[in-house]
N, C-alpha and C positions, 0 to 999 in steps of 0.2 A: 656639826650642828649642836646646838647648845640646849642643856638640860630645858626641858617646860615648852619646847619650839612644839608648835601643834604642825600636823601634817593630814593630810587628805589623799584619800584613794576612792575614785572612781571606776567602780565596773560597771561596762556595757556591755551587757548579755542579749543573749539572743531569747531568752524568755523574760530575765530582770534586770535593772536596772539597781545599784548600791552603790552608795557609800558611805564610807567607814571613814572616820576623824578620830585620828588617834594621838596622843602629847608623848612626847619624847623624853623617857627614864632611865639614864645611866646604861643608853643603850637596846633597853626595851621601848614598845610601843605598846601603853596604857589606853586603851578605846574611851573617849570621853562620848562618842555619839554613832549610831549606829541608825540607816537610812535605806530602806527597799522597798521597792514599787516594784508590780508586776508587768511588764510593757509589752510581752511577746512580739516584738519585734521581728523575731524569726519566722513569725506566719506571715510578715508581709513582705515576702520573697514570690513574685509569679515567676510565670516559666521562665523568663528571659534574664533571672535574675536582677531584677529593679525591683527596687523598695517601694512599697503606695504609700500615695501622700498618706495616708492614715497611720498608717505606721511610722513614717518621721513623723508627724505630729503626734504621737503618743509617747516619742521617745523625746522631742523636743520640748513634751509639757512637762514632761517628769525633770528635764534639764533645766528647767526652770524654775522648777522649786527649789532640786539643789544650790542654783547658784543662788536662792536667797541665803541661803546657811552659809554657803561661802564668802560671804561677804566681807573683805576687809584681811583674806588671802593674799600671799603674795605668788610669783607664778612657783617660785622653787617649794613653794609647800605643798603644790599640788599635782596630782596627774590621773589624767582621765585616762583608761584606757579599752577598745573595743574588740570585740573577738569574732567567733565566725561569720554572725550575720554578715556583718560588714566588712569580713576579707572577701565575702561573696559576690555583696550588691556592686553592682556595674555603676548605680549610681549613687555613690557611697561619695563622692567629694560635695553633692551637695550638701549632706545630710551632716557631712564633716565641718564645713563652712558655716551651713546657720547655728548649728550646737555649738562652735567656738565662739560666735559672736553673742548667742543668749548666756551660755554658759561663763563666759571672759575668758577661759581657758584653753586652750588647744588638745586635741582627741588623737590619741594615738592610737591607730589600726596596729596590733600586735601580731605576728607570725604566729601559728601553731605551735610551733616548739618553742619560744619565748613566751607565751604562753603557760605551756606546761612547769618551765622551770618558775615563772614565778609562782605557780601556785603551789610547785614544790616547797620554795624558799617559804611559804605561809603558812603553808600545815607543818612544816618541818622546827619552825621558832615557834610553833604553840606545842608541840611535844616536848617530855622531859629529854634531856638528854642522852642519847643512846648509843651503841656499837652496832645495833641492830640494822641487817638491811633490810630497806624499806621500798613497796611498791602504795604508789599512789595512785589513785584513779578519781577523775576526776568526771562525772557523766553531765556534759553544759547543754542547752536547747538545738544546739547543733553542730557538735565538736564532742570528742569524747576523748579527752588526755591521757597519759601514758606516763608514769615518771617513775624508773630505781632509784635510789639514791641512799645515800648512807653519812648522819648527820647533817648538815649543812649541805650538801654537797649535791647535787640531781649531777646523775651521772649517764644516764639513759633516757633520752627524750620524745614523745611521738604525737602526733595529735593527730586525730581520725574522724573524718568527716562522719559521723552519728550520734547520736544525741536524742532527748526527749520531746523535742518540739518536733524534728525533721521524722522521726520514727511513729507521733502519734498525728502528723496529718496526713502521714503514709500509708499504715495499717490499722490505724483505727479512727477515721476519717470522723464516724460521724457517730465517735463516742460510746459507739456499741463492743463490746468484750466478748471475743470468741475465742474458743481454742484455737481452730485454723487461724485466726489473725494473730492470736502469741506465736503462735510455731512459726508462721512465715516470715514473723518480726525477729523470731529470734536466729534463726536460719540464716536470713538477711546480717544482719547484726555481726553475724560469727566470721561468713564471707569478708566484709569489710575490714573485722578484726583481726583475722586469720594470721596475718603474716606477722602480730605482736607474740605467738606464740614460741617462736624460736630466741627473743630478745626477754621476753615478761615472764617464761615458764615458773612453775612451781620452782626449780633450783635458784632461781634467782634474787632471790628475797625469803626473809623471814617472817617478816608479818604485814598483812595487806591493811591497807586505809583507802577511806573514800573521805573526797570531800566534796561541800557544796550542795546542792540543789536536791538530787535525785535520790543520793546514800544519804544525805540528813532524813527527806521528809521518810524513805521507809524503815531509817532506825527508830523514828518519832513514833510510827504508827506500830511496828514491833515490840517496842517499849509500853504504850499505851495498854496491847493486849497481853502485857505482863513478862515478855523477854528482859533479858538485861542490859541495861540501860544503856548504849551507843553500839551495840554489836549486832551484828546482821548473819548468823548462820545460815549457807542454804538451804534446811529445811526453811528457814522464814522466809525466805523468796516464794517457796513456793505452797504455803500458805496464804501465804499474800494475794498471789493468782487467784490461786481458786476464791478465795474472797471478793476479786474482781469478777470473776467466772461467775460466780451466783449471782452478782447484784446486775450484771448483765449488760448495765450503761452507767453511765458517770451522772447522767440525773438519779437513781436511786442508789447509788454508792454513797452509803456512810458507814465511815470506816472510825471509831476514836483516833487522837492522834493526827488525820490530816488535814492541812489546811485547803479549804476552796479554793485557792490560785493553785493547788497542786494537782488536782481531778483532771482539766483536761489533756494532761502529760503525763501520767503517771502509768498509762500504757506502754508508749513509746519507752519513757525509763525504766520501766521494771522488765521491759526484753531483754533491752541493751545490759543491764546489768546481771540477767539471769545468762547472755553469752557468756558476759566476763568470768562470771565464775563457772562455767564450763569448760572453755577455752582455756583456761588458767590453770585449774585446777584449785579455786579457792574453795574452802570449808568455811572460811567466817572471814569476816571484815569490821575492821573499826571504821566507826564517824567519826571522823578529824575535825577537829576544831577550827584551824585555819582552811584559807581560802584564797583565790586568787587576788583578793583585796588588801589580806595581809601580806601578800609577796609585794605589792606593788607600794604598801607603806614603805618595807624594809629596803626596798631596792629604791626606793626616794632617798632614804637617810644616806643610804651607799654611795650616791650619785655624788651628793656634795665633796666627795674628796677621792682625788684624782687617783693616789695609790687601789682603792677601795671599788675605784667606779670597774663594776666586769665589762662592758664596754672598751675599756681600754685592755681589759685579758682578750679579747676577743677581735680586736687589731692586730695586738702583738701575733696571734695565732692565725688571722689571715697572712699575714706578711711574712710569718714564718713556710708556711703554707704554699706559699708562692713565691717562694725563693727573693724573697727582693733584694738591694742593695743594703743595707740598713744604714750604711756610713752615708750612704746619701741622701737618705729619708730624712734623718737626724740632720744631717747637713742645712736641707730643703727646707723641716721644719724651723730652726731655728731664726733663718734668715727671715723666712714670712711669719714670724711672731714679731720678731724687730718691725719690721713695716706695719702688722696690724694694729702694734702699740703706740706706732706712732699717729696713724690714722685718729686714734682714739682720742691721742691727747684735746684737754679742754670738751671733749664730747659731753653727753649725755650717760652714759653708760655706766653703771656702777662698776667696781673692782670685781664683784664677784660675775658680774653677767661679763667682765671682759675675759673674765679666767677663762667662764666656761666656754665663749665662743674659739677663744687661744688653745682649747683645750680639743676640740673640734678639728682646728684650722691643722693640729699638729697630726691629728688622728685621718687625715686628706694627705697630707705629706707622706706620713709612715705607707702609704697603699697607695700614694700616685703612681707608681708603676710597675703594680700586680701583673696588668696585663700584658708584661714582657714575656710573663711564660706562656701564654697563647700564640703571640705574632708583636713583633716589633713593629709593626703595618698597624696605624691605626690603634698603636696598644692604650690609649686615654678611653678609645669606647670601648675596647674589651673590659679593659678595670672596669670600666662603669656599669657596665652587662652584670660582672661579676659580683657588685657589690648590690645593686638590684634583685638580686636574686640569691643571693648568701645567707645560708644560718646561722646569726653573730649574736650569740646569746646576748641578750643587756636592751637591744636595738631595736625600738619598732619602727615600721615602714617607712614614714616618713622620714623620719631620722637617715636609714639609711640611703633614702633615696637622695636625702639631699647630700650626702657623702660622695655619693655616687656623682651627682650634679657635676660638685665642686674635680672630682677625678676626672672626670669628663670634659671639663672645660678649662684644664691645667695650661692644654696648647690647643694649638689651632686657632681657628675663626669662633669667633664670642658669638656669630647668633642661633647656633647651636641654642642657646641658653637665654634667647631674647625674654620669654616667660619669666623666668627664675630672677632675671637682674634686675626685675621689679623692686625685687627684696633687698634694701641697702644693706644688710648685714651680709647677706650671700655675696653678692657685689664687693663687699673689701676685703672679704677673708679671698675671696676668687684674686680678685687684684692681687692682695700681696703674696700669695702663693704662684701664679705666672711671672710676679719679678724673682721672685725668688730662684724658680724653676729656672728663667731666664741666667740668673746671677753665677749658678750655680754648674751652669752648661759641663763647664770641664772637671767635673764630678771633683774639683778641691773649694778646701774655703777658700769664698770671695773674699776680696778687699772692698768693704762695704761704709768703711771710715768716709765721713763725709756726704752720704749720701744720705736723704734724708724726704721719708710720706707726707706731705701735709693734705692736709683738705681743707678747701674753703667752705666761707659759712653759707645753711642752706641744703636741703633736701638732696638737689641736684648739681651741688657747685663742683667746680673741676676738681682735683684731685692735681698735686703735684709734686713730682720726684725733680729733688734737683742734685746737684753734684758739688764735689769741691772741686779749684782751679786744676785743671793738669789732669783731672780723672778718665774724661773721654780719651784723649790723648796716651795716657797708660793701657787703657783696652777698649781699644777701639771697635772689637769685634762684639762684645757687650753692648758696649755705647748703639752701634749699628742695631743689635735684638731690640735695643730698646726705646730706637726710635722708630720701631715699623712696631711693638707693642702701643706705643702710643697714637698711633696710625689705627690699630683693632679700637682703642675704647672709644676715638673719635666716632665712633658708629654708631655708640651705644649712648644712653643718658647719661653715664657716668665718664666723661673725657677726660683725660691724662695731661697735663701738659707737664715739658720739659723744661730745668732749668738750669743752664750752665751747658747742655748740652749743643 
């Protein structure tokens, strides 16, 4: 990316809603605009886990002022992404479908642990440079992140279903401060946390930081009443309390230092943080400067180039992972870049959205066939299982699901995927990865001289592989794969025809 490029990061939280627009400097990201609303979203989780409509519509209004700011973005400047509420709601594709369409952008549901490293990567580029190792913690409305790490680098990852919103409509329901309701919060809190203690202990790091939400507002409010300026001692935790403990409810709590959108979670977070530093054994903690907003700028700038993207460290390590062939992945890929390139010609599609889909299409190749170390029976739905359900640092959900899709529907019967082939770009990387796979059968390079992707013009126009003179005739066994393939897309909107064949 180039000096002055502006970039955008969207976090959707389970108590806020931000973002951060930041211009690109020799590597750094300079914040030209900074954007948070309060949406709590995470209270509008009932028992069944579905979102009420009021709560999409408060996360939907707030997405609608950003996208006035965003205006006149392009897609790779930007990225929204969403965290626990919405790895939770059952009805989370709706809420994901009208925010793409108000917003113009696409919403990425991110994993727990992808998660945690980017908010690693955020706090970690707003620190000076260090050797030191570091434990981060991150306490969100309902998640509570885990991350070692040392420089650049999160080397230990965890995320924990507890948090400030999920802990204060738990135990402090209806805003009243009790001792029994801290102890059982915090009690609670520890159980959950419990099993970070053999991974996060005291030997494991040299100096602890919190970022975000819950360790900003009570270093604010520790500050206020005269501590030093970002650091949270535990005696200040527990002053804190009994500060709460006097005022009795959160209508007569006034505290210097907090903000009213902080009052009614400030229960819930200050248990969960008073475990942490139990369970840990912390004496103090910095407030970090970054945030999961700033992981998600710097892993945008990262994305743009393919050495750089960890997404592609995190192929190479599934496929290492699962033994695959790699001369044939390599093989596989190559061939189905040739076809999607050719697809393209005269397209729509800029150079760089073709890279990045080529870029995609090869990262399907490399792990079309993970699932040989499961069972050879079936092994396109095992890979797919697998990549569904994998922790591939870089990757959020969708992302990987459609990974997964495309591994899924490498062979076999296409209506597996009748949904998916809605999507013409899924549809031709799918394509030229099954001829590919096809071309490819006898695990040496094909002889692919003369064969050649077209598409016709139009949404829905055929698609057509034709040959040179003599080529059926030279392998015939191919020729045969690849006239019962064009037999499969015939069922689909996307049909195949044959030429020379």
């Amino acid at each position: 990316m180039q000096n002055g490029t502006l970039l955008a990061a969207l976090d959707l939280g389970s108590n806020s809603f931000r973002l951060e627009i930041g211009r690109l400097d020799h590597g750094q990201i300079r914040r030209t605009e900074y954007l948070k609303e309060v949406v709590r979203q995470g209270n509008g989780l009932d028992e069944a886990r579905n979102l009420s409509e009021d709560a999409m519509q408060r996360g939907l209004d707030c997405l609608a002022r950003f996208a006035e700011r965003l205006a006149g973005f392009q897609k790779h400047q930007v990225r929204a992404v969403a965290t626990q509420t919405l790895r939770e709601a059952r009805n989370r594709d709706e809420f994901l479908r009208r925010g793409h369409a108000i917003l113009g952008f696409p919403i990425d549901v991110i994993p727990g642990r992808e998660e945690a490293r980017l908010i690693y990567q955020g706090v970690s580029r707003l620190l000076p440079q260090s050797e030191e190792r570091r434990l981060v913690v991150d306490i969100g409305g309902r998640s509570t992140e885990m991350i070692l790490g040392q420089g650049f680098e999160a080397r230990v990852m965890e995320s924990f279903r507890v948090g400030s919103v999920a802990w204060s409509m738990r135990y402090f329901p209806k805003g009243e401060f009790t001792a029994d309701a801290f102890r059982m919060a915090q009690i609670a809190a520890e159980a959950v946390l419990d099993e970070a203690l053999a991974a996060y202990g005291a030997g494991h790091w040299d100096t602890a930081y919190g970022a975000s939400g819950t360790v900003g507002a009570v270093a604010d409010m520790l500050a206020a009443a005269g501590g030093p300026p970002g650091l949270i001692p535990r005696a200040g935790l527990e002053w804190l309390r009994e500060r709460l403990l006097k005022a009795r409810s959160v209508d007569k709590l006034q505290l210097e230092g907090m903000k009213d959108d902080r009052k009614l979670v400030i229960g819930g977070g200050l248990s969960v943080l008073l475990a942490i530093f139990d369970l840990l054994g912390i004496s103090e903690m910095y407030a970090a400067d970054g945030a999961l907003r700033h992981g998600v700028l710097y892993d945008l700038m990262e994305r743009d180039g393919a050495d750089s993207d960890v997404r592609s460290a995190s192929v190479r390590r599934l496929a290492r992972k699962f033994d695959t062939d790699q001369a044939q992945a390599q093989r596989v890929g190559n061939v189905a870049n040739q076809f999607f390139a050719q697809l393209q010609a005269g397209g729509e599609q800029t150079a760089e959205e073709i890279d990045r889909m080529q870029r995609k299409l090869s990262w399907a190749a490399q792990l079309h066939e993970i699932g040989f170390l499961i069972s050879h029976s079936s092994y396109h739905r095992h890979g797919a299982y697998v990549l569904d359900n994998a922790d591939a640092p870089g990757f959020a959900m969708p992302e990987l699901h459609r990974l997964s899709q495309l591994v899924l529907g490498h062979r076999g019967k296409l209506r597996k995927l009748e949904a998916d082939l809605a999507d013409p770009a899924l549809a031709q990387q799918l394509l030229a990865l099954r001829l590919a796979v096809i071309l490819c059968h006898a695990r040496r390079d094909p002889d692919i001289d003369g064969l050649k992707l077209s598409a016709g013009k139009g949404r829905q126009a055929s698609r057509t592989l034709s040959c040179r003179t003599g080529w059926t005739e030279a392998f015939p066994q191919s020729a045969h794969l690849l006239r019962e393939e064009a037999q499969a897309w015939s069922k689909t909107p996307w049909p195949l025809a044959l030429g020379g064949f």
